[in-house]
N, C-alpha and C positions, 0 to 999 in steps of 0.2 A: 282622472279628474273626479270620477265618482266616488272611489276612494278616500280621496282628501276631503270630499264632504261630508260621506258618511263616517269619517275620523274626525273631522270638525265638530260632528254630531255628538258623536259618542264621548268624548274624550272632551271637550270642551278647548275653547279656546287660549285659556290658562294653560295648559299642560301638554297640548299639539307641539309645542316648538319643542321641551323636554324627549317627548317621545320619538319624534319626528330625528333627532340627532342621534339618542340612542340606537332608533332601526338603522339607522345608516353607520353609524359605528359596527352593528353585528353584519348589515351587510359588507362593509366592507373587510373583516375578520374573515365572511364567509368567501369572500373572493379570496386573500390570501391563503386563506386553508385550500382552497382548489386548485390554486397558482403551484402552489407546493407540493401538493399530491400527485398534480401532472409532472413538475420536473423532476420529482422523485417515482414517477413510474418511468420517464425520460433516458432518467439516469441509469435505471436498472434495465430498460433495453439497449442503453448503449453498451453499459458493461457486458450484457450476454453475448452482445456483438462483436466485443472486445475478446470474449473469452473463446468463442469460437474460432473468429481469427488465429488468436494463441494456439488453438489448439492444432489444426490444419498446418502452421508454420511448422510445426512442432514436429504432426507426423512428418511434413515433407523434407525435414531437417532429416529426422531417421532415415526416411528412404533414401536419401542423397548419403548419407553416412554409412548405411549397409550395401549399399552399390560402389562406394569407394574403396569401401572396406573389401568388398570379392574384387575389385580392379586389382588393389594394390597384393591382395594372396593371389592371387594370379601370375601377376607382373614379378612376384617375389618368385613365388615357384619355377616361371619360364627362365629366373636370374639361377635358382638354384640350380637347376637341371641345365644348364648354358655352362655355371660354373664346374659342376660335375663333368661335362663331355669336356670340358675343355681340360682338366684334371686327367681328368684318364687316356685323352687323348697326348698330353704330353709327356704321362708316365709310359706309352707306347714306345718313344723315339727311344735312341742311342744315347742319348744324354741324358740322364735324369732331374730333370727341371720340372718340378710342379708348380703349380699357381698357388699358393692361399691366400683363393679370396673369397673372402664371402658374398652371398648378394648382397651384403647392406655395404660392404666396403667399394664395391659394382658401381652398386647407385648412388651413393659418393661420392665415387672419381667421376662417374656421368653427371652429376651436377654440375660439379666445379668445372669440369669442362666447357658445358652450356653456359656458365658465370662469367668462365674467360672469354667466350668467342661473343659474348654479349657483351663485356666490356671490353673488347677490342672493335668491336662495331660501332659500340656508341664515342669512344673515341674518335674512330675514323670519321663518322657525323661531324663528333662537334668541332674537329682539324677542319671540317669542310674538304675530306681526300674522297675522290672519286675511285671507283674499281679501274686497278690496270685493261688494257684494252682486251679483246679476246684475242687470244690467237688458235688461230684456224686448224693447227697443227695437234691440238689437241683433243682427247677425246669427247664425246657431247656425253652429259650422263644424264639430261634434261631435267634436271636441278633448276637451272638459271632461266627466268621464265624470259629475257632478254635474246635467247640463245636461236639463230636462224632456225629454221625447219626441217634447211638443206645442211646441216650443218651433218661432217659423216660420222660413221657411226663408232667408227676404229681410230688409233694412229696411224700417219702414213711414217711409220719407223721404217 
C-alpha cells in the first residue's frame, strides 16, 4: 500500500497505470524465466537419474553375461571330456564303434529332446490325458513327487 503511494507520488497519476502494466509484464517474464530454469535444472536431474540407472543395468547385464558365459565353458568342457571318455571308452571294446559327437552336436540332440518330451506333455494337457496309474511293481527313483514313501526301493523280479 505504501508503495502505491509513494508510486502515485512519484510517477504521477497519468503514467501509474503505464508503468504499473509494464512491471507486471517483466514480472511476469520474470516468473517464466524461473519456471523454466527450474524444469530445466528438473530435467537434468532426471536425466542424470536416467543415466545412472543405464549405467547399473548395464554393468549387471555384463555380470549376468560373464557368469553365463563361465556356466556355458564349463557345461561345454564337462560335454567335452563326457564326449571324450565316452570315445575312448568305446574304442576299448571288441567292436570298434566310436561316437562322433561333439558337445555342441550333445547339446542339440539334449535340446530337442527336452522339446519333444515338452510337446508331448503339453499335448497330453491339452487331450486332457491323465498319467497311467502307478504300478507297485516298479522301481521308485523318487522323481514323481506323487510317488508313496513306502514305495520299495527295487523290482520284485
Amino acid at each position: 500500500m505504501i508503495i502505491a503511494i509513494v508510486g502515485l507520488v512519484v510517477i504521477g497519476p497519468e503514467r501509474l497505470p503505464k508503468v504499473a502494466r509494464t512491471v507486471g509484464h517483466m514480472l511476469g517474464r520474470l516468473q517464466r524465466y524461473v519456471g523454466d530454469v527450474k524444469s530445466d535444472i528438473q530435467r537434468e536431474m532426471h536425466l542424470e537419474d536416467l543415466k545412472k540407472l543405464q549405467k547399473e543395468m548395464t554393468d549387471s547385464a555384463r555380470d549376468l553375461e560373464s557368469g553365463l558365459r563361465g556356466q556355458a565353458a564349463a557345461v561345454q568342457a564337462d560335454l567335452d571330456s563326457t564326449a571324450k571318455s565316452v570315445n575312448s571308452a568305446v574304442a576299448g571294446e571288441t567292436t570298434p564303434k566310436a561316437i562322433d559327437m561333439t558337445a555342441a552336436d550333445a547339446e542339440a540332440a539334449l535340446k530337442d529332446a527336452e522339446r519333444a518330451i515338452a510337446q508331448t506333455v503339453a499335448d497330453d494337457i491339452a487331450a486332457g490325458h491323465t498319467p497311467p496309474p502307478r504300478d507297485d511293481n516298479q522301481m521308485a527313483l523318487g522323481l514323481d513327487n506323487a510317488a508313496p514313501a513306502d514305495a520299495p526301493k527295487e523290482s520284485k523280479a
